[in-house]
Backbone as JSON, one array per atom type, in Angstrom:
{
  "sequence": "XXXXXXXXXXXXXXXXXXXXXXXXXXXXXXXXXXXXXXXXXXXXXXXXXXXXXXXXXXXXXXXXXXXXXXXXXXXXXXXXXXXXXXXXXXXXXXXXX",
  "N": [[3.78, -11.73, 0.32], [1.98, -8.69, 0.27], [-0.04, -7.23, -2.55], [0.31, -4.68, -2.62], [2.66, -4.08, -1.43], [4.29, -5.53, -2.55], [4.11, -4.23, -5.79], [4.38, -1.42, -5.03], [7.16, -1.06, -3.54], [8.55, -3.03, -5.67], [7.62, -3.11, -7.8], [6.08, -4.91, -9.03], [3.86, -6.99, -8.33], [1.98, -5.18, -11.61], [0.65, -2.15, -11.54], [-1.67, -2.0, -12.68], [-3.04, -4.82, -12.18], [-1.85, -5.24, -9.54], [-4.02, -4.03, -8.3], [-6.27, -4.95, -8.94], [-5.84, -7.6, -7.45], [-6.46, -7.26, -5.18], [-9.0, -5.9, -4.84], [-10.04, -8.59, -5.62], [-9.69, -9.89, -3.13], [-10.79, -8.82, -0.92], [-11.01, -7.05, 2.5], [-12.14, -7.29, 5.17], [-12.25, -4.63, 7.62], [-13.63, -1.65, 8.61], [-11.88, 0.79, 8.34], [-11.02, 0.51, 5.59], [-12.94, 0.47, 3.51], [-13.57, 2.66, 2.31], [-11.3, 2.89, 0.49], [-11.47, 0.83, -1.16], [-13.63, 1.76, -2.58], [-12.94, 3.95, -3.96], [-10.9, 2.45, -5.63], [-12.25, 0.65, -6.92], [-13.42, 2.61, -8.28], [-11.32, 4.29, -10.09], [-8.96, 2.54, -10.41], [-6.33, 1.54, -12.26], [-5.24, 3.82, -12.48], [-5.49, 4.84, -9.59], [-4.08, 6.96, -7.11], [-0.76, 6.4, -5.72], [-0.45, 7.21, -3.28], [-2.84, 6.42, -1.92], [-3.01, 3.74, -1.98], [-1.41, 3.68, -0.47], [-2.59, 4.36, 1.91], [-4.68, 2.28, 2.03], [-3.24, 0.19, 2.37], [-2.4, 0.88, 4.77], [-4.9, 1.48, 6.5], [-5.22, -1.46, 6.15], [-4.1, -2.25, 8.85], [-5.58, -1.99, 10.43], [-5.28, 0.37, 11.42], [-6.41, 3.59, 11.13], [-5.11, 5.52, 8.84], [-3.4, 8.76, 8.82], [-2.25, 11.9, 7.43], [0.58, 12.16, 7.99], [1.75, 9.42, 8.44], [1.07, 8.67, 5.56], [3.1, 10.5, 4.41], [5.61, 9.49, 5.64], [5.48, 6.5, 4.67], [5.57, 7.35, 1.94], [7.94, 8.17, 2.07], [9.91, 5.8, 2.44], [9.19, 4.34, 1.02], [10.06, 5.54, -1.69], [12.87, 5.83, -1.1], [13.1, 2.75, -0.59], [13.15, 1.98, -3.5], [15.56, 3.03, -4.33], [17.31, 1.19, -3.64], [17.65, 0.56, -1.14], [17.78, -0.7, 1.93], [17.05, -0.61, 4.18], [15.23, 1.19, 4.37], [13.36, -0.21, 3.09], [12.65, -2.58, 5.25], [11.69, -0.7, 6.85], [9.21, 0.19, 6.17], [7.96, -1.82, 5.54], [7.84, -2.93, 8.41], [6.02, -0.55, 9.18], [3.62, -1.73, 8.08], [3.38, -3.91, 8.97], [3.89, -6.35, 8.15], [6.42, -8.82, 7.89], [9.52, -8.6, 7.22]],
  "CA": [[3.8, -10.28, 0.34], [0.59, -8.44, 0.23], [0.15, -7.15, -3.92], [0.2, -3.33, -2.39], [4.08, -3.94, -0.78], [5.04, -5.53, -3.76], [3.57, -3.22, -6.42], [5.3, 0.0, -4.4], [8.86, -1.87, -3.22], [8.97, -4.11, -6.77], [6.88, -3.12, -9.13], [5.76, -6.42, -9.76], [2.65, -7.3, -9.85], [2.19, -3.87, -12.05], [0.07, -1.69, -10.84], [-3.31, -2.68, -12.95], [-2.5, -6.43, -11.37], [-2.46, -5.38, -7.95], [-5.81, -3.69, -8.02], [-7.22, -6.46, -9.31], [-6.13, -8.41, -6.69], [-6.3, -6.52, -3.45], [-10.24, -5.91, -4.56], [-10.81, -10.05, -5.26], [-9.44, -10.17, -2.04], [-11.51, -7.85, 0.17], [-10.46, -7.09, 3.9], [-13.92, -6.39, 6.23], [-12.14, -3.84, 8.05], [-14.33, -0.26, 7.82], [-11.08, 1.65, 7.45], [-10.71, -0.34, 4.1], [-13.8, 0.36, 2.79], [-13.48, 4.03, 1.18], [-10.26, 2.84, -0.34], [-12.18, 0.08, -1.86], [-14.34, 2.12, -3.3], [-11.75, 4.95, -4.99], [-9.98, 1.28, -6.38], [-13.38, 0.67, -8.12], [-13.59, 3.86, -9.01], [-10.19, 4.59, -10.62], [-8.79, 1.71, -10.89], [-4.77, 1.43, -11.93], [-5.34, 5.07, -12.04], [-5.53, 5.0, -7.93], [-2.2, 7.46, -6.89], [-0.06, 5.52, -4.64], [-0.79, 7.16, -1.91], [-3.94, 5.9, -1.87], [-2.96, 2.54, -1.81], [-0.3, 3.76, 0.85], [-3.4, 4.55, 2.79], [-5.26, 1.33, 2.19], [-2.02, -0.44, 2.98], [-2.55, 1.27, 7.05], [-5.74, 0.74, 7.03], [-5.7, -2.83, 6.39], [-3.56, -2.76, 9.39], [-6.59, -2.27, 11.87], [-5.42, 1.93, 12.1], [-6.59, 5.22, 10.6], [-4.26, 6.86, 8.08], [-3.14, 9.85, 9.01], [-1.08, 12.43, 6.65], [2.22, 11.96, 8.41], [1.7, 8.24, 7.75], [1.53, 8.53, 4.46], [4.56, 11.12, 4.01], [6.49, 8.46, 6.36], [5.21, 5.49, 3.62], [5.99, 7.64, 0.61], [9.63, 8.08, 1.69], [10.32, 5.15, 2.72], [9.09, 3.65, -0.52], [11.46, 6.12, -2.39], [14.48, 5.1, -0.82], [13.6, 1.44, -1.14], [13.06, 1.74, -4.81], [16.67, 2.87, -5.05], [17.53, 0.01, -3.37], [17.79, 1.04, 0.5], [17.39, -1.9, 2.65], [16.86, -0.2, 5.84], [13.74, 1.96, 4.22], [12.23, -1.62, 2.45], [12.55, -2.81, 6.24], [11.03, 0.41, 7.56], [8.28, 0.2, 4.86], [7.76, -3.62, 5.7], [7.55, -3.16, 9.41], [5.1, -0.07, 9.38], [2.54, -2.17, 7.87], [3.23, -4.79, 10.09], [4.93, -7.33, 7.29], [7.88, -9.07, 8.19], [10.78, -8.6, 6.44]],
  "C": [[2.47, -9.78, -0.24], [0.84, -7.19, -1.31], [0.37, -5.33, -3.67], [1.74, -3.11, -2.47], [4.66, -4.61, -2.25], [5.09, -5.2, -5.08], [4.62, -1.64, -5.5], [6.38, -0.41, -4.42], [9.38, -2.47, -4.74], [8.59, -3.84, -8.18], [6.53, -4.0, -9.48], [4.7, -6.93, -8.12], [2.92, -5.05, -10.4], [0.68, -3.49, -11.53], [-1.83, -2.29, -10.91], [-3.51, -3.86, -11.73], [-3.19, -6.1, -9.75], [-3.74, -5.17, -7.55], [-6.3, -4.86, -7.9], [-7.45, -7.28, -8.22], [-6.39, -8.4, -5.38], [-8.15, -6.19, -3.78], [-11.3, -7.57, -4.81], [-10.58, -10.13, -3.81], [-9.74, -9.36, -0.88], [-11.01, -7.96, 1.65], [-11.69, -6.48, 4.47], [-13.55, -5.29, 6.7], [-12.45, -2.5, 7.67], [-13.43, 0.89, 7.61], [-10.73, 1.3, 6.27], [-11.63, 0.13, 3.23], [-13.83, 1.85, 1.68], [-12.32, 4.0, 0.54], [-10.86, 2.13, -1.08], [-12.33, 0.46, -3.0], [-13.89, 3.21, -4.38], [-11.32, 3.32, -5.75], [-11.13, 1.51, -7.71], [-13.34, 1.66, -9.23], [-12.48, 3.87, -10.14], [-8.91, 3.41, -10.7], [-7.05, 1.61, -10.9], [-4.61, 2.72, -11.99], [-5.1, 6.19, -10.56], [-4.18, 5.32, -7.83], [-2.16, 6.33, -5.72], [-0.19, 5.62, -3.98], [-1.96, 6.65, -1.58], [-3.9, 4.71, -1.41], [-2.1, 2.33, -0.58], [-1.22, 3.47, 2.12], [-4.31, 3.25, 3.25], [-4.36, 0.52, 3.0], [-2.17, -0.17, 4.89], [-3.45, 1.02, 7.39], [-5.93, -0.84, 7.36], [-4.74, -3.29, 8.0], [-4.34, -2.52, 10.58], [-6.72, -0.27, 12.06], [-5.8, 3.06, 11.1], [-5.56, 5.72, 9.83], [-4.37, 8.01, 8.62], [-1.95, 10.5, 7.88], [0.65, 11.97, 7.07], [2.5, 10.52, 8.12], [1.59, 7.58, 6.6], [2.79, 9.11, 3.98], [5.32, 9.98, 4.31], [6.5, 7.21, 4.89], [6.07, 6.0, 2.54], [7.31, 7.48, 0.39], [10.07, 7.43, 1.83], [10.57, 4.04, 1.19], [10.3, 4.39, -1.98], [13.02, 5.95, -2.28], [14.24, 3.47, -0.87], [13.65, 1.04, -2.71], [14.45, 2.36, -5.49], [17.56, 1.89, -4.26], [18.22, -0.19, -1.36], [17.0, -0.03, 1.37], [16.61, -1.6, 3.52], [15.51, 0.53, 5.68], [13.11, 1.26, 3.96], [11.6, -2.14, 4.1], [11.45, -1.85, 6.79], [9.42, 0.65, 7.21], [7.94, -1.02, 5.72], [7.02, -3.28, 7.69], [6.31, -1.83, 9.78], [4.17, -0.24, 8.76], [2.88, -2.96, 7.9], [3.79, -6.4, 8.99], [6.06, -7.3, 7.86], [8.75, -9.16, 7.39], [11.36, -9.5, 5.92]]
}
């Protein structure tokens, strides 16, 4: 599980953590790169959506607002323990369930 999906869905790694490891672990893709650089910047500080956003990019596409709303809620109902939104979450950034 990629430290973004399980940081949002788990809380675990905690948030510092994930940074950490989602910027040792660089992705070339140039929608990635201005998330990158906010990480640097701000650090475990970076709001979630942010990372919501990195999270789409790394999936080859453009963030768009509605793609993050979609993320946010999905992540809210899996964090009270909603299968079908973890799934929903999981499969719109292309993780398998």
């Amino acid at each position: 599980m990629h430290p973004i999906d399980g940081y949002l869905l788990e809380g675990s790694p905690a948030k510092a953590d994930a940074v950490a490891a989602i910027l040792a672990d660089r992705d070339p893709g140039e929608h990635a790169q201005p998330f990158y650089r906010a990480l640097e910047l701000l650090g475990a500080k970076t709001p979630d959506e942010a990372l919501m956003g990195l999270r789409i990019a790394l999936t080859g596409r453009l963030p768009e607002d509605d793609d993050i709303r979609t993320l946010r809620a999905h992540v809210a109902a899996a964090r009270t323990g909603d299968a079908t939104a973890r799934a929903a979450y999981l499969a719109a950034v292309g993780t398998p369930g």
